[in-house]
Every structure is written in structure tokens, then in C-alpha cells.
C-alpha positions as CSV (number, residue, x, y, z in Angstrom):
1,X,55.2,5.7,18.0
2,X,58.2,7.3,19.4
3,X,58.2,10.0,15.9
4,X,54.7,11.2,17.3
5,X,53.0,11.5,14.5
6,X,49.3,11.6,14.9
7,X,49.5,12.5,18.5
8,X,46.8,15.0,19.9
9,X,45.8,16.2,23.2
10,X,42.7,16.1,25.5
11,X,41.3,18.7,23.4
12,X,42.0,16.9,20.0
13,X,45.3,19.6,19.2
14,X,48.2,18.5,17.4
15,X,50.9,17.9,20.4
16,X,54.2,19.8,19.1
17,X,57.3,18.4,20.0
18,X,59.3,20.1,22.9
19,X,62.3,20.4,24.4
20,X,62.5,19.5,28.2
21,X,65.0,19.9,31.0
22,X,64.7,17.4,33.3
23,X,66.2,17.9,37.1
24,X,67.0,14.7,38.7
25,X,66.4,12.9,35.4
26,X,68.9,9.3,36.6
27,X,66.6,8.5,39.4
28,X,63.6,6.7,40.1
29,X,60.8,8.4,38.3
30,X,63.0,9.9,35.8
31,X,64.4,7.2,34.8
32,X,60.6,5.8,34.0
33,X,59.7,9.5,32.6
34,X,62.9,9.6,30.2
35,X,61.7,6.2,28.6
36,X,58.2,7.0,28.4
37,X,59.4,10.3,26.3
38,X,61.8,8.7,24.3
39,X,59.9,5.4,23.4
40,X,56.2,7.2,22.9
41,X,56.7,11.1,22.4
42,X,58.9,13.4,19.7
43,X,60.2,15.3,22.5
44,X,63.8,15.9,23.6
45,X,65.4,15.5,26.8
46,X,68.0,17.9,28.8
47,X,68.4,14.5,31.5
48,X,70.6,16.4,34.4
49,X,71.6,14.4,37.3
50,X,74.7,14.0,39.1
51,X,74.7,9.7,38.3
52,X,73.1,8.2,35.4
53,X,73.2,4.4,36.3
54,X,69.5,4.5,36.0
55,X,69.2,5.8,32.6
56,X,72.1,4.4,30.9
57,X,70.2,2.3,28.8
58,X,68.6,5.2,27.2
59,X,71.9,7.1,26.4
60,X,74.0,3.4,25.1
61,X,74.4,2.3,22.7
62,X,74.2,5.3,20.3
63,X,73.0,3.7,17.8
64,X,69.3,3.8,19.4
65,X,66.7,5.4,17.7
66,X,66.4,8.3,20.5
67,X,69.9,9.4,20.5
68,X,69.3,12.7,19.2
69,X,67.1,13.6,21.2
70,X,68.4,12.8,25.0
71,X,71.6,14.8,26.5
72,X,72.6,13.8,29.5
73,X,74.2,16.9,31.6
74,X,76.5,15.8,34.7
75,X,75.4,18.9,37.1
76,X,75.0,19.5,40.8
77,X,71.5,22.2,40.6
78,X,73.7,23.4,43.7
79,X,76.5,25.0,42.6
80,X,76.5,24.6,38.5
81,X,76.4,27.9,36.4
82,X,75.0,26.1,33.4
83,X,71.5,25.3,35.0
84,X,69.8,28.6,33.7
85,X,71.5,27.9,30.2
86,X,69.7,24.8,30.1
87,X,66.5,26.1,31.5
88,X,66.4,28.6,29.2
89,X,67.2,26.1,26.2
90,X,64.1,24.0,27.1
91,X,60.4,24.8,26.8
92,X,59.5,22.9,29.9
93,X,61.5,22.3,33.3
94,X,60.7,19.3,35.5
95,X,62.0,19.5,38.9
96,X,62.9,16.1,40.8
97,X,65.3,17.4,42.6
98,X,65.3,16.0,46.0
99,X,66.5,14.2,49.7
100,X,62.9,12.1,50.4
101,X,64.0,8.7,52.4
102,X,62.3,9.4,55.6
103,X,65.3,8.0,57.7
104,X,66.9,11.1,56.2
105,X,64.9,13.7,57.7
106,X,65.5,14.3,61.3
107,X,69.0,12.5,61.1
108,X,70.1,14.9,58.2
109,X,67.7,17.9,58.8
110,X,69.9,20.8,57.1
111,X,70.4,18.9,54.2
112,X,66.9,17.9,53.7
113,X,66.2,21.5,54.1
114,X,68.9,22.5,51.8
115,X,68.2,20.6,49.2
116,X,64.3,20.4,49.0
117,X,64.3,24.2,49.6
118,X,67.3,26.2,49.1
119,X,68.4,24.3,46.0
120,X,65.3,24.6,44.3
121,X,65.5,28.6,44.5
122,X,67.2,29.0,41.3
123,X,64.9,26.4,39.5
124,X,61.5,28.4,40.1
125,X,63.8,31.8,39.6
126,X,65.0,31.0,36.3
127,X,61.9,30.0,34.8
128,X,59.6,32.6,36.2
129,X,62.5,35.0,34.9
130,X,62.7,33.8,31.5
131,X,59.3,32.8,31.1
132,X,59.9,28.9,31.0
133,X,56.8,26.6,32.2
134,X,58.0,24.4,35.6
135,X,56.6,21.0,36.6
136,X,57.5,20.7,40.0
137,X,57.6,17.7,42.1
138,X,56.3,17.7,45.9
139,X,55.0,15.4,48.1
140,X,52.0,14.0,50.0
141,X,54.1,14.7,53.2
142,X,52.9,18.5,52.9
143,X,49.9,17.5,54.3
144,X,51.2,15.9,57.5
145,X,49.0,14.5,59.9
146,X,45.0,14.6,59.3
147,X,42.4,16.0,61.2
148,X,40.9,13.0,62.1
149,X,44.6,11.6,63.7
150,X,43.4,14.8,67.0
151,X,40.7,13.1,67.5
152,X,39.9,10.3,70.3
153,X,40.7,6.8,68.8
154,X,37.3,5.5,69.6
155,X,35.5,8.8,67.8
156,X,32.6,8.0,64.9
157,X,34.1,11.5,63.1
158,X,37.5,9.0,62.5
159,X,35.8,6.9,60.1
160,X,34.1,10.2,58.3
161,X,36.4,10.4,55.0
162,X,36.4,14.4,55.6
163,X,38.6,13.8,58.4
164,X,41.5,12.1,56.8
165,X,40.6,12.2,52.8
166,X,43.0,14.6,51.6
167,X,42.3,17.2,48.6
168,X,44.3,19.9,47.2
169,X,42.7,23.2,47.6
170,X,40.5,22.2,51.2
171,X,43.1,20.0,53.7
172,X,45.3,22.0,55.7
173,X,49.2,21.1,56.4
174,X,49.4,19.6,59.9
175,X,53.0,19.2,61.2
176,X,54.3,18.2,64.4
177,X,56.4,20.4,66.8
178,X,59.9,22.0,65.9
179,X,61.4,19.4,67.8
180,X,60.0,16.9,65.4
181,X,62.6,17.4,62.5
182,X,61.6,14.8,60.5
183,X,58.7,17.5,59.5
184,X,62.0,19.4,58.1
185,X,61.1,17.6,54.6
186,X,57.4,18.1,54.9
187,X,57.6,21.9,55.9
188,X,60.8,22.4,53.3
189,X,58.3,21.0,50.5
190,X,55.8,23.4,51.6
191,X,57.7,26.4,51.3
192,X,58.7,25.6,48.0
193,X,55.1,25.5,46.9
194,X,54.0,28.0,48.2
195,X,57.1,30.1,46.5
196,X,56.0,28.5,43.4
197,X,52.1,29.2,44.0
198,X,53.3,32.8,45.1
199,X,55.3,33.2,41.5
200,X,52.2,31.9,39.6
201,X,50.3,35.0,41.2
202,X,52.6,37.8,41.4
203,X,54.9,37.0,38.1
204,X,52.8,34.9,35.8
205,X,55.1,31.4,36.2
206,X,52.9,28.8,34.4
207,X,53.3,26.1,36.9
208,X,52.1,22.3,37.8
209,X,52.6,20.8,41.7
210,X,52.9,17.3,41.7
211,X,52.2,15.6,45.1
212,X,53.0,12.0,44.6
213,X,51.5,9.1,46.9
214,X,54.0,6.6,47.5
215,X,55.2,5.8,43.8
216,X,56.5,1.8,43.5
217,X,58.3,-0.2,40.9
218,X,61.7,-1.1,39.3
219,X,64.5,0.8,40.0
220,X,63.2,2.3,43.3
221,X,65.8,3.5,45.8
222,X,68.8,1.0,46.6
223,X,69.4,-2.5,48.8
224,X,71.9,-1.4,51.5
225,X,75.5,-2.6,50.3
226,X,74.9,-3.4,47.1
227,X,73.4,0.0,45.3
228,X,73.6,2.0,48.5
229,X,75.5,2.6,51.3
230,X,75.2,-0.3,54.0
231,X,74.4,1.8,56.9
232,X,71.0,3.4,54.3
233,X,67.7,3.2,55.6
234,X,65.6,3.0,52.2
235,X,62.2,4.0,52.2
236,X,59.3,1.5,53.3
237,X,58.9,-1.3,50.3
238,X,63.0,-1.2,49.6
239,X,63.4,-1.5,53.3
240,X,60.8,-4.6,53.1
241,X,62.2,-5.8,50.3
242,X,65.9,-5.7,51.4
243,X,64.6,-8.0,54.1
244,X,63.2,-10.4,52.0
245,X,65.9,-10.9,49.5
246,X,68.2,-11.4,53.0
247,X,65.5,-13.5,54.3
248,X,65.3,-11.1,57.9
249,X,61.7,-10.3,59.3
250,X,60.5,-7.5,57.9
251,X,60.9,-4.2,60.8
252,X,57.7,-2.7,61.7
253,X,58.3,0.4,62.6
254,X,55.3,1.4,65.8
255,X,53.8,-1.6,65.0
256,X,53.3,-0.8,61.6
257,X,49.7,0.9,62.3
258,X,50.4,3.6,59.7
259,X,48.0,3.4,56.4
260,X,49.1,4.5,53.4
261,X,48.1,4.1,49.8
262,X,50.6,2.7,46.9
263,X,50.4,3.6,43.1
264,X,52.4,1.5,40.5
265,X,55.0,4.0,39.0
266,X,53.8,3.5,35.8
267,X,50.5,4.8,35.8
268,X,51.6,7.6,37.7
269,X,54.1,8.3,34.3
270,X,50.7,7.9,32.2
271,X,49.4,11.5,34.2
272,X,52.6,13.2,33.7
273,X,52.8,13.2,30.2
274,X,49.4,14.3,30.0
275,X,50.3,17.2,32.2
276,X,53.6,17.9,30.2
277,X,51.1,17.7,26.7
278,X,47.8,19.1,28.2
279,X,49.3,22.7,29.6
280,X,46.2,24.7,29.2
281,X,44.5,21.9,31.6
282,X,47.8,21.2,34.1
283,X,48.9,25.1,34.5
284,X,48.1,26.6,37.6
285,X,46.9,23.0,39.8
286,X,48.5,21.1,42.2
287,X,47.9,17.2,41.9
288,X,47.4,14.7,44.2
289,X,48.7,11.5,42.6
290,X,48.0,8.1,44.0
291,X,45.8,5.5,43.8
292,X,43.0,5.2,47.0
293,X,41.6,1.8,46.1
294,X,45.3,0.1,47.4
295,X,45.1,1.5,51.0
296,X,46.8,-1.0,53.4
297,X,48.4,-0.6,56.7
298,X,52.0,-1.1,56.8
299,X,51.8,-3.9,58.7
300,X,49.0,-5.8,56.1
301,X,51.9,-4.0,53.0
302,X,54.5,-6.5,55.1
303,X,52.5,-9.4,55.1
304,X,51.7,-9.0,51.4
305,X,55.1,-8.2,50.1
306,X,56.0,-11.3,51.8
307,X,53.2,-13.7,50.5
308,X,53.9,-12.0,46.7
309,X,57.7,-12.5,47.0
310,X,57.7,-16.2,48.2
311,X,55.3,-16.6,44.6
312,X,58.1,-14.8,43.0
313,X,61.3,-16.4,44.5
314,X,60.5,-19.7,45.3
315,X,61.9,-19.3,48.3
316,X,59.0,-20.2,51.4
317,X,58.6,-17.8,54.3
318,X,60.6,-17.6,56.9
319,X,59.0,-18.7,60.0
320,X,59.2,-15.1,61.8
321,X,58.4,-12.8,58.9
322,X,58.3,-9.6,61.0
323,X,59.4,-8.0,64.1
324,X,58.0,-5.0,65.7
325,X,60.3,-1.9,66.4
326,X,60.0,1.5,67.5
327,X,60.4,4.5,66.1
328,X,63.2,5.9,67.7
329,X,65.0,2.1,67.6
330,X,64.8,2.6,63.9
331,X,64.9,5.9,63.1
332,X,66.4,7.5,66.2
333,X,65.5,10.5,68.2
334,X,62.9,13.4,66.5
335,X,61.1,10.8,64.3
336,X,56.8,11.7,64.3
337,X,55.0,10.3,61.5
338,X,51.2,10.9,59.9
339,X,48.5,8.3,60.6
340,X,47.0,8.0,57.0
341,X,47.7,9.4,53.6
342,X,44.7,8.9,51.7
343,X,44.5,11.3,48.1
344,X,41.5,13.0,46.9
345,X,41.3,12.2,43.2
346,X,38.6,14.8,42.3
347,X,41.0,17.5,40.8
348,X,43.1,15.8,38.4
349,X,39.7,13.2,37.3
350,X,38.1,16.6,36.2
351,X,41.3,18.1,34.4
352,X,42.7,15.0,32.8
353,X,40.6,12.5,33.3
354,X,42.9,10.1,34.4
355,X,42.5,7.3,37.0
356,X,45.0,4.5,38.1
357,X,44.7,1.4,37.0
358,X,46.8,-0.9,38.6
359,X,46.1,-3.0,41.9
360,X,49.0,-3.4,45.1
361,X,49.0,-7.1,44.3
362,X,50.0,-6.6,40.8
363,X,52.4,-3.6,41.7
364,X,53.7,-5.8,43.8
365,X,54.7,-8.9,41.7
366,X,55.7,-6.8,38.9
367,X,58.1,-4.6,41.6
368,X,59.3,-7.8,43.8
369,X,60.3,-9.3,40.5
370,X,62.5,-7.1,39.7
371,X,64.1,-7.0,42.8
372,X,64.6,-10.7,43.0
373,X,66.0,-10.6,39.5
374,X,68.2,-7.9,40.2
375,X,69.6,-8.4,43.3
376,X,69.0,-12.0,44.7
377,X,72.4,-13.4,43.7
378,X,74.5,-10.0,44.6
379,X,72.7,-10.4,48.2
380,X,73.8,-13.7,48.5
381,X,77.2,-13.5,47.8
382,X,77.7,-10.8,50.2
383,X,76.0,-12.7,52.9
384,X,77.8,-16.0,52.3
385,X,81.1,-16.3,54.6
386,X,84.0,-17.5,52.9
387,X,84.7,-20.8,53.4
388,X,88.3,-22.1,55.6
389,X,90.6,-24.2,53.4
């Protein structure tokens, strides 16, 4: 399939191949994008990252099929002369560019800022200037808290889906005070849109803005000390699952009230090539993508996660599987967080008729899998104490 012969779009056209830079290609969702483009589409890949561990299976050995047609590009967006070269080079630039752990955000607030706004500048500059087409990746966090989170917590309006569902062109962006700063990444994301959105108007940038809801799968983030650095606070199922595989009680964080939704990361790559192949219907939207129907608390995500790894391990519960914390235990001082993050799915049903398709509990096993396989035996050894001879 990967020589794309046949291939059409939404609106039955013959989908030419295209060359595509790719910002932040080695991690998490590139990783996933590359293989979808190299194993289903004709198109080539410009994959710059500063690491590559995630993708290395793409670019060895080279005597797979897709050699041609993925470069890999060792660059820092920050301070690397050959980025507009390469943007100019491609047909397409997908920014994925960016600090998003949560722990990050008011413990490292300049460098959230930095690098989810500042470092993007050149990106959106260089392909509005040369007349390139940009994908660029956001987040749900832009939304912040929802309307229905001011209200009393006994009010009927709290259960009204207009209060909390959250849509693209209608829900405002509700942020905490200054003092807050781990709404630096939320308001930094913001900006970046709306300098995108502002480009689209004044310049003519054909643009997509992808808000993703809480992506999951393999290869997600990093177990402190083993793919990260010991003292890294991953975000939420990483976190949980660092505890599992160490057999800790998973950390609630407020009591783990929040709600949040969870979409398997491979559906979410489905909708991103059909915006990458379906421009006329992508250019110009912003994108909620998530999946509403797996809505859980994080607390109900913990007791899950621990009920689908046991299944996938072997390994029973342990007998105190979590342990509440607070915010500023865990995260430290400045930490606020939004109550629910529910998407809207009207807008990008309508333009690509897409919908996920994949449920938490199935997410789950196919994500917790992967962890134990990958990691069980590395956590192990560096928990086990040597022994005195």
C-alpha cells in the first residue's frame, strides 16, 4: 500500500504524493505519524528532531522499503539556520514542537513559554513567507477551565453539556490568575494560534490547528530512570504506569476529581492524514481531537489502569493501589488545573467525517502492554539491591 497507488481523497481526487517536514518528528505522535506515512502513503518525510530513539526503526536498516523517502535532520527549531531550507523544500510543515508534561509548567515557566511560543515564530514565519501549508499542533489546555467549573457545585446548569462541552469556534479560553503559571503552557499555546489564525487572515497561510485530547499508546513519554530523568514527573498514564510497573500506589493528585477524556493514538493518526490529504476540507479549521465516549475521572483512569495491568502482567494488585496527594505535594507551588476536558466533535465529523473508534479499556491493554513489555525487567533490575557476598 505504502507506493499509494489508487489512493483518493474524501472527494474521490487522486492524492499526489508530497514532501513533508515534520518538527518534532522522534517523539510520541511522530513517531506513530512517520510509520503511518511510510507504511500506507507515497509521501516523503523531512523527520527533524533533536533524538531519534523513537523512530529508529524507520531509518535502519536501509535496506527498508521506505528509505528513500525519510531524512532524518538532527536540528534544534531554536537556533538552526537550515529550518527555512527545509521548510521551503517540503510542501507541507507539521509542527510538534513542544514542552507539554504538566509538571513542567509552573516549575519551568520560561521555558514552556519559550519553547511553545517563541520557538514556533520562525515556523508559522517561514511558511506564511514562502507560501508553504502548516499543520500545527496545540492543545485542549487552551481552553482552560469551563464555564460550568464558576458555578456552585450543587448547580443543575453543571450537568447542562453547554457548560463544560467544549467546541472550537463557541468556548472561550478560561485561565487562572498570573500567579498560576502552570497556565504559562495553556496561554503560550494560545498565542501561537491566534498568530497563526491572525496569518491565515492577513497573509493568506493555509493553516490546520490541532487540539489534541489526551493522546495514549506506545512509546508515550518516559519511566523516570530508565528513558527519563529520575527526578521527571511524566504526564498522567506514564506517571500511573511508572507506578504499576514499580508496584507503588498510584498518586492522586487533589483526589483525583479531575475528568478527562482519552483517545488511543492511533485513531487520532487516522484524522491527521486525512487532514495532511484532504487540504481543501482541513485548511483554515481548528480541530478538537479526542474521543468523548472514554470520559473517566482520574481517579476511576487509576483504578482501571490498575485492573487492565494486573490482566496484562500477571502480577495481582497491590493491596494499597492508590494514595491521595495534593497538588502542591506533587507538583509544588503555582499548580491550578481545569475540572473537565470534554471535546465537541461536530467540526471535524462534518469536514472529515471521522469518529474514534477505540474504547479506554482497549487503549488501555494495548498501551499497558507495551509498557510491561518494555520496561518491566529494566524496572526491576534497578529496584533490586545488590546482594552482600
Amino acid at each position: 500500500m505504502a507506493n499509494g497507488s489508487g489512493r483518493v481523497d474524501l472527494d474521490g481526487r487522486p492524492i499526489k504524493p508530497m514532501t513533508i517536514c515534520m518538527i518534532g518528528a522522534g517523539g510520541f505522535i511522530g513517531s506513530h505519524l512517520c510509520e503511518k506515512l511510510m507504511t500506507e502513503t507515497p509521501h516523503k518525510v523531512l523527520a527533524l528532531d533533536v533524538y531519534n530513539d523513537k523512530i529508529k526503526h524507520l531509518l535502519e536498516p536501509d535496506t527498508v522499503e521506505w528509505k528513500d523517502r525519510i531524512q532524518f535532520h538532527r536540528i534544534n527549531i531554536k537556533h538552526d539556520s537550515r529550518l527555512e531550507g527545509l521548510v521551503k523544500m517540503a510542501d507541507l510543515t507539521i509542527n510538534l514542537a513542544a514542552i507539554c508534561t504538566p509538571a513542567d509548567y509552573n516549575t519551568r515557566p520560561l521555558d514552556t513559554i519559550y519553547s511553545n511560543f517563541i520557538d514556533a515564530l520562525p515556523v508559522v514565519k517561514y511558511c506564511s513567507e514562502n507560501n508553504k501549508r502548516l499543520i500545527h499542533f496545540s492543545t485542549c489546555e487552551v481552553y482552560g477551565k469551563t464555564i460550568g467549573s464558576y458555578l456552585p457545585k450543587d448547580h443543575p446548569l453543571r450537568q447542562d453539556p453547554s457548560f463544560y462541552v467544549l467546541k472550537e469556534d463557541v468556548s472561550p479560553c478560561i485561565f487562572g490568575s498570573i500567579e498560576k503559571q502552570r497556565w504559562s503552557y495553556a496561554c503560550a499555546k494560545q498565542l501561537i494560534e491566534r498568530l497563526v489564525y491572525a496569518e491565515g487572515a492577513e497573509n493568506g497561510l493555509e493553516f490546520t490547528i490541532v487540539r489534541p485530547f489526551n493522546w495514549i499508546g506506545p512509546r508515550m513519554d518516559f519511566i523516570p530512570g530508565i528513558d527519563g530523568p529520575s527526578e521527571g514527573v511524566p504526564r498522567v498514564l506514564a506517571c500511573f504506569s511508572n507506578n504499576l510497573l514499580r508496584r507503588e500506589p498510584l498518586k492522586l493528585v487533589d483526589g483525583g476529581e479531575s475528568q478527562r477524556t482519552f483517545i488511543y493514538i492511533k485513531d487520532a493518526i487516522e484524522v491527521v492524514l486525512l487532514m495532511i490529504e484532504n487540504p481543501e476540507r482541513a485548511n483554515g479549521h481548528i480541530f478538537n481531537v479526542g474521543n468523548p465516549n472514554n470520559e473517566v475521572t482520574v481517579r476511576q483512569l487509576a483504578e482501571m489502569m490498575t485492573e487492565v495491568y494486573a490482566k496484562v502482567s500477571g502480577e495481582g494488585a497491590i493491596e494499597s493501589p492508590t494514595v491521595d496527594v495534593s497538588s502542591k505535594e506533587f507538583y509544588g507551588e503555582g499548580y491550578d488545573d481545569s475540572d473537565k476536558r470534554i471535546p465537541d466533535m461536530t467540526i471535524i465529523n462534518r469536514q472529515l467525517g471521522w469518529n474514534p473508534k477505540t474504547s479506554l479499556w482497549d487503549l488501555l491493554e494495548s498501551t499497558l502492554t507495551y509498557q510491561h513489555r518494555t520496561y518491566a525487567e529494566a524496572v526491576k533490575k534497578s529496584t533490586s539491591k545488590p546482594v552482600a557476598s
